[in-house]
C-alpha positions as a Python dict, from the first residue, in 0.01 Angstrom:
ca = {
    (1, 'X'): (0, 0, 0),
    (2, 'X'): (-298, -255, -5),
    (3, 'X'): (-648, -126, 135),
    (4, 'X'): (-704, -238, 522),
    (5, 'X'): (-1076, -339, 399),
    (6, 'X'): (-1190, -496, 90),
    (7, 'X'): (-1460, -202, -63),
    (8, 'X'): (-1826, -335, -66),
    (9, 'X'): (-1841, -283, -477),
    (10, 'X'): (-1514, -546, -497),
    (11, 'X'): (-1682, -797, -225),
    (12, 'X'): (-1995, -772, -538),
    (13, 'X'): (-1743, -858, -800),
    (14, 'X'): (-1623, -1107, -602),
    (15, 'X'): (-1928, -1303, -536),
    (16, 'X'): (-1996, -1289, -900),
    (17, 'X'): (-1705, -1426, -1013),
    (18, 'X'): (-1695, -1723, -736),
    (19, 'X'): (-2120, -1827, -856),
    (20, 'X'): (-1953, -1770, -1213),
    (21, 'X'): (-1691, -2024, -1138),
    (22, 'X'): (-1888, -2280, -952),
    (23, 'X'): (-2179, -2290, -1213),
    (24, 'X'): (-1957, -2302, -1523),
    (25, 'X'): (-1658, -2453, -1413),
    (26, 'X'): (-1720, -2688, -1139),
    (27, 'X'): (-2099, -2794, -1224),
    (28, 'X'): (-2103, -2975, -974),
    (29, 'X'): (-2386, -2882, -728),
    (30, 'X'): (-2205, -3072, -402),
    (31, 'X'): (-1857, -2894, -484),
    (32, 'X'): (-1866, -2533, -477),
    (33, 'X'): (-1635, -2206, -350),
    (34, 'X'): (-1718, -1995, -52),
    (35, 'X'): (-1584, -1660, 27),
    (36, 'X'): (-1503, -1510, 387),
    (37, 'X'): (-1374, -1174, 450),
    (38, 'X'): (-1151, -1046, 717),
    (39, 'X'): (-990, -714, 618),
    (40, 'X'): (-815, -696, 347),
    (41, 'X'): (-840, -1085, 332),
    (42, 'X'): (-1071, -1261, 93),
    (43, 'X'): (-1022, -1649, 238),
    (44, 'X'): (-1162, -1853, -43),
    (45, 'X'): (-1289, -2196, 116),
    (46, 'X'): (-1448, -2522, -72),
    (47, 'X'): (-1763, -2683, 39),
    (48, 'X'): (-1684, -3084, -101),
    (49, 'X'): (-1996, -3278, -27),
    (50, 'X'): (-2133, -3146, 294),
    (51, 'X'): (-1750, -3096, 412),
    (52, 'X'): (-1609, -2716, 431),
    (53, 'X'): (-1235, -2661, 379),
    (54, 'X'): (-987, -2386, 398),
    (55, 'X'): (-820, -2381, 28),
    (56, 'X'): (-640, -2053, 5),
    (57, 'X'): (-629, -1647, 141),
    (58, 'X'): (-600, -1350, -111),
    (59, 'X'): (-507, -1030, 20),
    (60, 'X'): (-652, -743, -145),
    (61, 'X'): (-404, -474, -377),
    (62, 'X'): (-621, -242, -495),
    (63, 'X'): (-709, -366, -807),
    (64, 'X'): (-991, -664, -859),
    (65, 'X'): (-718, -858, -1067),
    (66, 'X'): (-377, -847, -874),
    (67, 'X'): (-423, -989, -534),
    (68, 'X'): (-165, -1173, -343),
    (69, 'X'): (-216, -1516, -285),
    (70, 'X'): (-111, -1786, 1),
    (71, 'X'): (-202, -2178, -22),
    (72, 'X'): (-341, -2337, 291),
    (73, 'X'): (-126, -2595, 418),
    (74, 'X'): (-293, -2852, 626),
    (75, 'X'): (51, -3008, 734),
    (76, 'X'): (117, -2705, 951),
    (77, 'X'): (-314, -2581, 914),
    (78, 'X'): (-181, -2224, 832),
    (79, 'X'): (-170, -2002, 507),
    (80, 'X'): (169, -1959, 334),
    (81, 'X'): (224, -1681, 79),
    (82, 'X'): (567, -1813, 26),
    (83, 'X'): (481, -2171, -96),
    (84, 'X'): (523, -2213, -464),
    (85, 'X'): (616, -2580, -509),
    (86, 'X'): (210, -2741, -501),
    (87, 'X'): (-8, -2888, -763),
    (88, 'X'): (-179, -2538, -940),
    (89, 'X'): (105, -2293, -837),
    (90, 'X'): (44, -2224, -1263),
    (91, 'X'): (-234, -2113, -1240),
    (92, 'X'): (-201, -1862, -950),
    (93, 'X'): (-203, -1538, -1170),
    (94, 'X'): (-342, -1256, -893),
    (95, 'X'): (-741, -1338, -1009),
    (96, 'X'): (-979, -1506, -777),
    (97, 'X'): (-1059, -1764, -1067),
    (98, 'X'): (-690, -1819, -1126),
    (99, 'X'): (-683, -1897, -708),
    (100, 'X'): (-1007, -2117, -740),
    (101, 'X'): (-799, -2311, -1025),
    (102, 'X'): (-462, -2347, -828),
    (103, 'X'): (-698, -2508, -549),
    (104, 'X'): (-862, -2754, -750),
    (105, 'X'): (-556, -2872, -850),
    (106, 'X'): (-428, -2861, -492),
    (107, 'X'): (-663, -2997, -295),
    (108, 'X'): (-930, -3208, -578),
    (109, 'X'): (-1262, -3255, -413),
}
């Protein structure tokens, strides 16, 4: 059964991985990833040139490399763990980088 909370020593990894990501991926110093938590809910949102978006949720499983993930879906502004068929879906593989991936695709800056 997931964790209710995301531990403090995962959050770390976390935020390591997501300044990882937007220095060598995006390089882009207007376009970068920003976590929130909220229990076991790591919401992973894009600043885009001074605007802030939702872009997906990961739950937390225990593990820093098998989290579930759901795509925000601005047509009904809610997260959806059972949506498959967007632009990315490949490279959802239960890591926060493979998330940040399946959202660039999803929703380009």
């Amino acid at each position: 059964m997931p964790s209710k909370r995301i531990p403090d020593e995962i959050k770390n990894q976390v935020e390591a991985r997501i300044t990882a990501f937007n220095r060598e991926v995006l390089q882009d110093g207007n376009v970068s990833y920003l976590a929130r938590y909220k229990g076991a809910f790591l919401y992973l949102d894009r600043s885009a040139y001074g605007q802030v978006g939702s872009i997906c949720r990961l739950q937390y499983a225990g593990t820093i490399d098998g989290w579930e993930f759901a795509i925000y879906k601005y047509s009904d502004g809610r997260y959806d763990a059972d949506e498959w068929l967007f632009p990315g879906s490949e490279h959802v593989d239960g890591t926060i980088e493979g998330a940040m991936r399946a959202g660039m695709a999803a929703y380009p800056p």
